[in-house]
N, C-alpha and C positions, 0 to 999 in steps of 0.2 A: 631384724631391723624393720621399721616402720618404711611402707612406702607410699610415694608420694604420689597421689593422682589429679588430673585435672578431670571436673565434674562439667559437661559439653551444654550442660542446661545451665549452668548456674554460674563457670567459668571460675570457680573461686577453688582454692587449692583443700583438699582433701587427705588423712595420711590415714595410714593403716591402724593406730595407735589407740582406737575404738572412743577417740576423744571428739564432740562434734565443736566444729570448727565455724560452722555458719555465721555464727555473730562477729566473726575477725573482721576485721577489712584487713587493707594494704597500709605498708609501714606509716606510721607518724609518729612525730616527735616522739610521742608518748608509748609507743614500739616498738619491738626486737625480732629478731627471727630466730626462733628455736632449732639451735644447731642439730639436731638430731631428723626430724622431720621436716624441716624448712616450713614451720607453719607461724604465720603472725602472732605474736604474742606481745596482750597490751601491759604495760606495767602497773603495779600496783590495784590488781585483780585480784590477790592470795594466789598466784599463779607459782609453783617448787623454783630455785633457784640454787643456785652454786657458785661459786670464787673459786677461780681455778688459775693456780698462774696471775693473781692479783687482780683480774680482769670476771667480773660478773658474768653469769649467763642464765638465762630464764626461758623455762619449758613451759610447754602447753599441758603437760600431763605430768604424774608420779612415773610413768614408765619412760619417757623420753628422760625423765631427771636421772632414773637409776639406771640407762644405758650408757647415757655420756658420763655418768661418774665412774663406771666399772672401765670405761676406754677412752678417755677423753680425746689420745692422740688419733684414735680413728676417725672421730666426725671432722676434728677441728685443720686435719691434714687433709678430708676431702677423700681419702679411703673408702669410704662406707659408697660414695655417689660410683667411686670407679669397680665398687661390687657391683653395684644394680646393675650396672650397665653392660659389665660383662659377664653376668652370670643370673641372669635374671629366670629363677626355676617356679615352675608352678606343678604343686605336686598332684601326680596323677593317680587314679582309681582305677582298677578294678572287679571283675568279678568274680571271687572264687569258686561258681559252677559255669558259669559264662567267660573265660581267659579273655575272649575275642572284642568285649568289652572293656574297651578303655576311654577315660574321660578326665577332665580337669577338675581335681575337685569331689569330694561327696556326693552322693547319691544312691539311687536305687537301680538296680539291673532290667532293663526294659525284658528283659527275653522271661526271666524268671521272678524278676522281685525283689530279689535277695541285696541286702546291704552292700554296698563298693565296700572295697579295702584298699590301703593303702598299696602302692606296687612298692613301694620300700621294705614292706615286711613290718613298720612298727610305725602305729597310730601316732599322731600327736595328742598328748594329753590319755584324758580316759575313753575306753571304747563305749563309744555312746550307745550303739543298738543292744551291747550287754547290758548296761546300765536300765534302759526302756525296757529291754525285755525282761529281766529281774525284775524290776516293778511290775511288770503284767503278769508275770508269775503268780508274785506274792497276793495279787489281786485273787488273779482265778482262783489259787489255794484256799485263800479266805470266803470266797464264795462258794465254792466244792465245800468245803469241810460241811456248813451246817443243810446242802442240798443233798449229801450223803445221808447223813444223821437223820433228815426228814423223809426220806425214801425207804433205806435200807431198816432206818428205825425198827417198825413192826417186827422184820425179820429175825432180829434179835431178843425182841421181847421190852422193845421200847415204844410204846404203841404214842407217840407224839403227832404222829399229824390224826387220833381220835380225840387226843384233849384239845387240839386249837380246831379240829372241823379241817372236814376237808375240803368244804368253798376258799379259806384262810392258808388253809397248807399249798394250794397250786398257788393261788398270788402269792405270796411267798415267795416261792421257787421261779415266779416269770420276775421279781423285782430284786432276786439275786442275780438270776442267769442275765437277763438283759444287760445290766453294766457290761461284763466279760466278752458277749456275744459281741454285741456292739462297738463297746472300746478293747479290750484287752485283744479281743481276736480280730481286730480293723487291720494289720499288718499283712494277718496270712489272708483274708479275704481280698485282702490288693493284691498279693502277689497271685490268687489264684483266681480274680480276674485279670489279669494282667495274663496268664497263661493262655486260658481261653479265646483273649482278645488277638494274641499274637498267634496262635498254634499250639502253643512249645510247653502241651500235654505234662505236666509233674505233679509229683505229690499235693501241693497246695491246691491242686484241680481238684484234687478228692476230699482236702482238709473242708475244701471251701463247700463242696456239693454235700460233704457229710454232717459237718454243721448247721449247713443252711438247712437239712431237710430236718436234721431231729428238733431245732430250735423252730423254725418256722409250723411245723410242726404241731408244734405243742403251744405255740403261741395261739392259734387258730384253735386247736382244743380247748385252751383256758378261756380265750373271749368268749366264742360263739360253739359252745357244747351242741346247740342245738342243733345244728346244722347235719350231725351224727346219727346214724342209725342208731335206733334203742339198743339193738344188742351188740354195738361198739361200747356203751356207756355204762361203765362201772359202777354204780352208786349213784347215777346221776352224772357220773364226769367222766369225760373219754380222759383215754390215757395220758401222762404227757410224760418228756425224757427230757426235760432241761440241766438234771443232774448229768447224763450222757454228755451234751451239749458241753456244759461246765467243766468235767473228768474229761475228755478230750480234749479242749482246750488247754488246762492246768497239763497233764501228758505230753504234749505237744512241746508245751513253753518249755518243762524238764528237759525234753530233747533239745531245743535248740539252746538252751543256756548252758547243758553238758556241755553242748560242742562248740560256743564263744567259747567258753573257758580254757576247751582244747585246744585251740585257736591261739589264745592267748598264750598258753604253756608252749607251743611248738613255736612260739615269738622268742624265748626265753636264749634260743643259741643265739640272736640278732642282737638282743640285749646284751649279752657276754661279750661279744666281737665288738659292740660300740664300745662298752664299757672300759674297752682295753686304752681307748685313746683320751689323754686327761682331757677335763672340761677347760683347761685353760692353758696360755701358753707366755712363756717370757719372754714379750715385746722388746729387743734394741731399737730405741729410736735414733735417729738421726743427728740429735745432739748428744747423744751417748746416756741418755735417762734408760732406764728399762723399768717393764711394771709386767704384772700379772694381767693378761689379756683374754678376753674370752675367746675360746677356737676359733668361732664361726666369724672373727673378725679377722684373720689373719688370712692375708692373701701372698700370691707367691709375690716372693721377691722378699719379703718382710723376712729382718735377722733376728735371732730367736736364741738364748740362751738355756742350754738345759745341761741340769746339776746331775752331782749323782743321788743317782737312785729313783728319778724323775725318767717317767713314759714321755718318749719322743713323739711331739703331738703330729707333726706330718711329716712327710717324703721331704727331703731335702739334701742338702750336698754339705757336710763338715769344713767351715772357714777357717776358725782356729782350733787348738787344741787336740788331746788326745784321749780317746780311753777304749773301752773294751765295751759293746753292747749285749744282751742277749737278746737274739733274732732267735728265740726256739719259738715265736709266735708263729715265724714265716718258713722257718730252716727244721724244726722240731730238734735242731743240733743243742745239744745244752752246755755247750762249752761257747764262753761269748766269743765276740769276733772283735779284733782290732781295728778301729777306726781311728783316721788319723785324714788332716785336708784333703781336700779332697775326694775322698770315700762317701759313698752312701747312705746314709740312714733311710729305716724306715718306720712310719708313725704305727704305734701301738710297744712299738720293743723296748727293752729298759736300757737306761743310762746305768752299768753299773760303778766305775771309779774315778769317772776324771768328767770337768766341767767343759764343755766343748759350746761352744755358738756354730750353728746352723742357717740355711738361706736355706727357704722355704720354697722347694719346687714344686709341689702338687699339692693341692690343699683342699680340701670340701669332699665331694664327691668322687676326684681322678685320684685319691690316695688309695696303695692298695688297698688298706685295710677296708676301704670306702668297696671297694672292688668286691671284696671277699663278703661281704656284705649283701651287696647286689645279687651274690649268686645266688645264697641261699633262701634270699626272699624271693626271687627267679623262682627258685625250685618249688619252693611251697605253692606257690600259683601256681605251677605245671601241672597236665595232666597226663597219667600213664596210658598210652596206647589202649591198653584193658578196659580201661572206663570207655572208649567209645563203645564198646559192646553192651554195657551196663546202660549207655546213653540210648543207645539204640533200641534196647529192649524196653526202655520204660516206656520211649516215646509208643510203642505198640498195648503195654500194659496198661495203660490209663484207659484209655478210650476201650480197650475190652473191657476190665472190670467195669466200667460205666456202662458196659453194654451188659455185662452180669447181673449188675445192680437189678436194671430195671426189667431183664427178662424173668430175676430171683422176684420182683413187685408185683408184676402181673402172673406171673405162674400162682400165685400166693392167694392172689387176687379174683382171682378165677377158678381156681382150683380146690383152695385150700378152706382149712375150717373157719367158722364166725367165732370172732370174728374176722373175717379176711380182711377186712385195709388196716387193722391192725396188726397180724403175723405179715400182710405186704410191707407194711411201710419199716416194722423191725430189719428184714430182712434185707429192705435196699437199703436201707440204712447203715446195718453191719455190714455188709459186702462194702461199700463205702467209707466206710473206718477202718476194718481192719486193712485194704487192702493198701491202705495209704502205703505210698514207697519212701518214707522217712530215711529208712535205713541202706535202702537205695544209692540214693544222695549223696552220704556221708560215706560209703561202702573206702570206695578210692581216696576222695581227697584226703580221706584221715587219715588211712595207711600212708599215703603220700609225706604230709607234712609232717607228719612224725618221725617219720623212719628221716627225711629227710633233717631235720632237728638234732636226730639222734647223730645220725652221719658227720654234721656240723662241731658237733662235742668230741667227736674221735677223730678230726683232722679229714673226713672225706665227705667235700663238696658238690654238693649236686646243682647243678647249673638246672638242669631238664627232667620230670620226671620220667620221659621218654628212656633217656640213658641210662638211667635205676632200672626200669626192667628191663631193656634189651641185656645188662651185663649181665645177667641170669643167663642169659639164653648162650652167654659168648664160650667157645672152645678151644681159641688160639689166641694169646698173648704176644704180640710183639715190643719189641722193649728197646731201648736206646742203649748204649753202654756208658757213655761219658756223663756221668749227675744222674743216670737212673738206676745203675748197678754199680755205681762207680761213687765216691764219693762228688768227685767233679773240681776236686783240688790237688794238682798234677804235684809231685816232689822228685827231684834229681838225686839218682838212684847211684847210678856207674857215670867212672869218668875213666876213659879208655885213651891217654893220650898218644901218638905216636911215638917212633923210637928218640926220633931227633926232638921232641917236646914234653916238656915237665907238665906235669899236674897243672901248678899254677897260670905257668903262661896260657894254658886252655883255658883255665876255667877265665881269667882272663878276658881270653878271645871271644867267649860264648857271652859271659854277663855283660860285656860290651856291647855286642851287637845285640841282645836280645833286648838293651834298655829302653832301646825306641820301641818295643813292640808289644801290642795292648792283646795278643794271644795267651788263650790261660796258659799254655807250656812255657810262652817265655818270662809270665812271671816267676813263675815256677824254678827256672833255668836264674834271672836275675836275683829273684833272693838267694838261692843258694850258694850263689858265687860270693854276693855280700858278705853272709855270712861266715864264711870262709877264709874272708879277707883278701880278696883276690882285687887288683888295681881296675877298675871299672877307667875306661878310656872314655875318649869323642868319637864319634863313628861318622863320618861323611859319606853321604851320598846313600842313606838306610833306603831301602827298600823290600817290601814285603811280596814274593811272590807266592799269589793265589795257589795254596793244595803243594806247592813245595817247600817253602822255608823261607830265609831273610836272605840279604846280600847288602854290604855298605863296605866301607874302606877305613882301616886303621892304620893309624901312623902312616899313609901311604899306601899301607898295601892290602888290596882286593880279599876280600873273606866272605867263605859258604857257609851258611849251613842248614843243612835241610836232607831232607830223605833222597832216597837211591835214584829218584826220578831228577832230583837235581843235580845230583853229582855227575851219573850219565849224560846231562843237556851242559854241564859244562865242561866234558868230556876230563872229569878225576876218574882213577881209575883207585875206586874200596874195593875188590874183588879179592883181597887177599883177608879183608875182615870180611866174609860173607859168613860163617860158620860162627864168628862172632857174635855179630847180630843175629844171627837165627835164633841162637841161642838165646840171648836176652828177649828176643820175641817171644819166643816158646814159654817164658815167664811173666806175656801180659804185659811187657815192657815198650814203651813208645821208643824207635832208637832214631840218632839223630847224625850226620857226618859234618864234620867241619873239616873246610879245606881254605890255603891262606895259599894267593898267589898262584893257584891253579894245580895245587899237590897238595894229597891228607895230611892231616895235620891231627886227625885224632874221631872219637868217638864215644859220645854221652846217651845215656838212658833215661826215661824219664817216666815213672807209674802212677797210675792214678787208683790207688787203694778203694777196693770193693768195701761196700757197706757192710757194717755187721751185719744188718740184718737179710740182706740179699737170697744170700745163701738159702735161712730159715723161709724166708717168703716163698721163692720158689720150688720147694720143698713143697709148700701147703699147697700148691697152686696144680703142680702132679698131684698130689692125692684128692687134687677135686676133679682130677680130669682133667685140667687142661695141657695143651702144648704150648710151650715157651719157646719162642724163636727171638734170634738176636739181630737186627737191622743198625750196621753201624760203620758211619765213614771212615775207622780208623783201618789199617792195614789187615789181613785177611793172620796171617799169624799172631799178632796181638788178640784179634777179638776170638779165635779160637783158645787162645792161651787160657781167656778170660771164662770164655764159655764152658770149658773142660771142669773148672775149676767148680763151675756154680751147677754143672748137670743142667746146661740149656741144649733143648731138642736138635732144633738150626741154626745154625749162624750166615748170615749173608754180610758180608762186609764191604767195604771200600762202593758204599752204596749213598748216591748224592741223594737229595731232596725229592727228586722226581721220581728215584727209585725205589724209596720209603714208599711213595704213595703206590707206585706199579707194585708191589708185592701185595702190599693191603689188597690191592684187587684182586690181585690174581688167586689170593686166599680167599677171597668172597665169589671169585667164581665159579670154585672148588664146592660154594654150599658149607661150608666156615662160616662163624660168626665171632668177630674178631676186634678184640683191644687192642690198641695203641696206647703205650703207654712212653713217653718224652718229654724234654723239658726243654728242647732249642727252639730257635727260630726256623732250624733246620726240619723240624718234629713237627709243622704245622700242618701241614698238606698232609700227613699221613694220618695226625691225629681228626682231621677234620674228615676224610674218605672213611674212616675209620668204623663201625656199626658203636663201638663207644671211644670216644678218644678220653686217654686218662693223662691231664698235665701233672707233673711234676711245681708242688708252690713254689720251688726254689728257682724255676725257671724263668724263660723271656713272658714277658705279656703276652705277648700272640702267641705262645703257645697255650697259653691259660684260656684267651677268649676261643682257640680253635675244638678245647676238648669240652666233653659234657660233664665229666668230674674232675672234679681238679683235688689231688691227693695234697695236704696244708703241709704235712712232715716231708715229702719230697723223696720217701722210699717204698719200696717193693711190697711192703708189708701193707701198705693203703691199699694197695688193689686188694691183695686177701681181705682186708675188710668190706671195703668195696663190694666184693662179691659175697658176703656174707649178706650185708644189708639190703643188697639186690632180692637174692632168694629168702630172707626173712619176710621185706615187704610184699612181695608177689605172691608166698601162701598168704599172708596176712589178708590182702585182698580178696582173695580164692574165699578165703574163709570169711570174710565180711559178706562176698557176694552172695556165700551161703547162706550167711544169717537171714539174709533181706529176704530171699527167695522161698526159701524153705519155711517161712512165717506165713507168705501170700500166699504159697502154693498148699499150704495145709491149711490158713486160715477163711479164704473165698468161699469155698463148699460148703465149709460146715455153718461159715454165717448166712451163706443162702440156704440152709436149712437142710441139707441133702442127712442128717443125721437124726431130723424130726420124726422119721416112721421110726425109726429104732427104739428113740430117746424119750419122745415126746416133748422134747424139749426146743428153744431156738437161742442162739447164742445171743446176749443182749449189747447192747452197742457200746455198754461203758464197759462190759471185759472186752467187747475187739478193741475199743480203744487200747486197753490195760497189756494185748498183746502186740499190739501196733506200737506202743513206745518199747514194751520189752525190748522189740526186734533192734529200736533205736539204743539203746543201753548197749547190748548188747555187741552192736557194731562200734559204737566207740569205746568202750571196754577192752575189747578185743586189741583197737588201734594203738592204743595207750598203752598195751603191753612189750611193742618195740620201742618204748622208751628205755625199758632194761635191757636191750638186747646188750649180749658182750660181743664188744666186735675186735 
């Protein structure tokens, strides 16, 4: 949507629609105001217009004309003015080695140079610094290829710069290199002034000190030869390295367009996730018309018509109708789920039999899907704890090898054979190239985003890259029972009625009173009864007591039901079913008393069926080592029944909220290092004390925003992946840091010459270059290989 600004110099109305406005005035006869931007529009200007509804209307632009034709009910209702106002976003940047940079808008990272990025994870339009930099590539290649050719020529047996002279072969080569030097490498020389200017020592410090010296260099050899000692001067001409200059550059741009590109491909799970939710949604309006609507114009409250076999564009609540959804976006369940008024939907899952109209509750940004979203562009900006050590070290590495550089210049220089400021200057020179830390850089963020990308495809969400490594490091698993090892949809098992009570008249009594109650066991309890056929009564005076059970009146008379603790406070005496209920406990069974008028009246079961795959997860989880303990509010013989079954280590039960979190501690101060894994509201404070909290997607929000992964299938088996992808990315890195390290640490020496008494030889500046980018390839290569990972 165009918006509308008031201009403080000029005072005349402004809109965002890239159309200038200056010549309008204010309405006259001759006049309209363009529904879409509210900007003056004169008639009979060649100005787009439209007949909508019998009634004319005329834009300032082609793009106000083809937004009110695609919606017309949203301008022309005054919708699009009650967006701005409540939802007025400006998107923000920042920096992928700098996190702590954030700003409105594009730009450049003060600390290091580097291009902002979106905090959403996905650009608008095309990524422009790929774009600039591929062109500066393609430049420097074009210039390298024929500075190679006229260098290396002879070498080969191409003796090209003795047919054109060698006064003609160095101009040449200063009227190639100069374009590159100047333009194509103006980017890294800003960012590696920009280092200098602030402190914050990086690679670009040495890109920029190692170009400047072989280019400048050799610029002052080509002009003023004379200024050279005779026995600096080869033929008459000092040496010069602007091919160096050129082939480090071109290297460079290689590395940094690998890793847009990679950049762009670990964007590609972000893509998937939007993709999920259609580009447009069906408007009901208010006179009962309906039309195909663009997303971004649908705000809550707006009623929304979706067919079958049509993606639910947002969060909303079902008004009419009926059908069956598949939530396996959210649920990973692949059996759809029944909706019907009243019910939930949510945007991205499919409509698959019945046409239903929706009221649109959450829409833009607050939709899960929008949510799910967030995290993972979250993650990808994250950086792993590890990398501050990679941070730390480079910041000491620069300013050394720049002290290497120029101790390798003057030992050279003083020392070494004639001519010496020619072997000095090769050799501050290659110490300056190769030690560039390119790969450095990239070591972490690229293990990061990718594995984090990768996670995103197999249902495990990384919020923080922090929490991707610490789950490597974790030993102890604690776990929820109810929707973590449980499915989390409770079914009525046993109906145990008393002697003096039939079947029915219970089931009766129970779907009765459990109809006021929004507890998952009493829906549980209320369908079953339905289905059954049992007479569903009115219940007077319903009331739910907190951690015991219901209490309300039928037909007059007073009815319990709820566990032992309530039957004891309203002094019924179950002791004669005690061995009964044991028993169904002993089988993982939730058991329930009902009493009518202050005497038993009978006794219902209710289970909540363990996940298939439970069992198999927790299996995986001991053969990695870990301890699985069970944290769970339900009764102490239940969650053992549960726990026997699946081979969990501990179980602690009949455990509130505050007591989730006190064990979490008490396990961390044991020297544990330990997961939380839940999906309640209950789950929050443990999963947030937690060293990684794992949500369950099927869960509350707050448990989603309290952990650092959030498992999208809602089962046991995401943590196994989870920790897969953990210790995949953390060698990953290990082995990236080796890349970088092991290039600089064997490359410094031998380019300050320490191998010349041997060799006779000195390394020259375009092979440091040539292994300076290696080390670069090399680490994104590497990174790019937890794209396959099988998790």
């Amino acid at each position: 949507m165009s918006e509308t600004t008031i201009d403080s110099k000029s005072n005349e109305k402004t809109c965002g629609c890239g159309h200038d406005h200056a010549h309008e005035g204010g309405i006259t006869p001759d006049s309209v105001i363009d529904p879409v931007c509210g900007m003056t529009v004169k008639l009979g200007a060649g100005k787009p217009h439209l007949t909508h509804e019998g009634k004319e209307y005329h834009f300032c632009n082609p793009k106000c004309h083809a937004k009110f034709e695609a919606d017309p009910f949203f301008y022309l209702s005054g919708a699009n003015k009650r967006k701005a106002k409540a939802a007025p976003k400006t998107a923000m940047y920042t920096c992928p080695m700098d996190p702590e940079i954030v700003q409105e808008g594009p730009g450049t990272c003060p600390i290091c140079g580097m291009a902002l990025e979106p905090m959403d994870g996905v650009p608008e339009g095309e990524n422009h610094e790929l774009v600039d930099f591929t062109r500066r590539l393609w430049v420097s290649i074009a210039a390298a290829i024929p500075l190679l050719i006229l260098t290396m020529g002879p070498m080969v047996g191409l003796p090209i710069r003795h047919w054109i002279g060698e006064n003609i072969a160095v101009w040449i080569e200063l009227a190639l290199a100069t374009p590159v030097v100047l333009w194509a490498a103006f980017p890294f020389f800003e960012r590696g002034w920009m280092s200098l200017r602030t402190g914050n020592y990086n690679m670009w410090t040495l890109i920029m000190l190692g170009v400047g010296a072989a280019f400048g260099f050799s610029v002052v050899a080509t002009v003023a030869p004379q200024i050279f000692p005779p026995e600096v001067l080869m033929g008459g001409h000092a040496p010069v390295y602007f091919e160096a200059a050129v082939v480090i550059i071109a290297l460079v741009f290689v590395g940094q367009v690998l890793e847009l590109r990679a950049r762009e491909r670990t964007g590609d799970a972000i893509r998937a996730l939007l993709d999920l939710a259609p580009k447009k949604a069906r408007r009901i309006n208010a006179d009962g018309s309906e039309y195909d609507a663009p997303l971004e114009n649908i705000l809550s409250g707006d009623k929304l018509r979706v067919r079958p076999g049509e993606s639910v564009p947002v969060d909303g609540v079902v008004l009419e109708g009926k059908t069956n959804i598949d939530e396996s976006l959210i649920t990973g369940e692949p059996v759809p789920v029944e909706k019907t008024i009243g019910a939930s939907v949510t945007g991205g899952t499919i409509n698959k039999n019945g046409s239903i109209i929706i009221e649109a509750k959450k829409v833009g940004d607050q939709t899960m899907l929008a949510k799910i979203v967030a995290m993972v562009a979250a993650a990808q900006r994250s950086r792993a704890p590890i990398q501050g050590l990679a941070d730390k070290v480079a910041g000491y590495f620069v300013p050394t090898v720049v002290g290497v550089a120029v101790i390798a210049f003057f030992v050279w220089l003083f020392v070494g054979p004639q001519p010496a400021i020619v072997f000095a200057t090769i050799a501050g020179v290659s110490v300056l190239i190769i030690a560039c830390p390119c790969a450095l850089g990239l070591a972490t963020p690229m293990s990061v985003m990718t594995a984090t990308g990768r996670g995103a495809q197999a249902g495990v969400l990384v919020r923080e890259a922090e929490a991707l490594e610490r789950m490597a490091e974790v030993d102890v698993v604690i776990v929820d029972k109810t929707g973590t090892l449980t499915q989390g949809q409770p079914h009525l098992t046993d109906i145990l009625p008393a002697p003096e009570v039939d079947e029915e008249q219970l089931l009766s009594i129970v779907g009765s009173l459990e109809s006021g109650s929004e507890h998952p066991l009493a829906e549980a309890i209320f369908e079953a009864a339905k289905e059954k056929g049992a007479q569903i009564q009115s219940v007077d005076g319903f009331e739910a007591i907190t951690g015991k059970g219901v209490a309300g009146s039928i037909e007059g008379k007073a009815v319990l039901l709820g566990n032992q603790a309530l039957m004891d406070g309203a002094k019924v005496d179950v002791a004669a079913m005690a061995d009964a209920a044991n028993e169904l406990r002993s089988k993982g069974k939730t058991v329930m008393f009902v009493a009518v008028e202050g005497q038993y009246a009978g006794m219902i079961a209710v289970a909540d069926p363990i996940k298939p795959t439970t069992k198999q997860a927790i299996d995986e989880l001991h053969r990695q080592g870990l301890k699985v303990v069970m944290a769970t509010g339900d009764n102490e013989a239940t969650a053992k029944a549960v726990a026997e079954q699946l081979g969990i280590d501990e179980v602690y039960a009949d455990v509130l909220p505050e007591g989730k979190k006190d064990l979490v501690e008490a396990f961390r101060a044991k020297g544990h290092k330990v997961a939380v894994a839940g999906d309640g509201v209950n789950d929050a404070p443990a999963l947030a004390a937690a060293d990684v909290g794992l949500a369950m997607g099927t869960g509350a929000d707050v448990a989603v925003e309290s952990a650092g992964i959030t498992l999208l299938k809602g089962d046991l088996v995401g943590i196994v992946r989870a920790r897969k992808l953990s210790k995949a990315t953390i060698n990953n890195i290990k082995q990236n840091l080796f890349f970088a390290f092991a290039y600089n640490t064997i490359g410094v020496p031998i380019a300050a010459g320490v191998l010349f008494p041997l060799t006779g030889a000195l390394l020259s500046p375009m092979l440091a270059a040539a292994a300076m980018s290696l080390s670069s390839v090399s680490v994104i290569s590497n990174a790019l290989r937890l794209r396959g990972l099988k998790l």
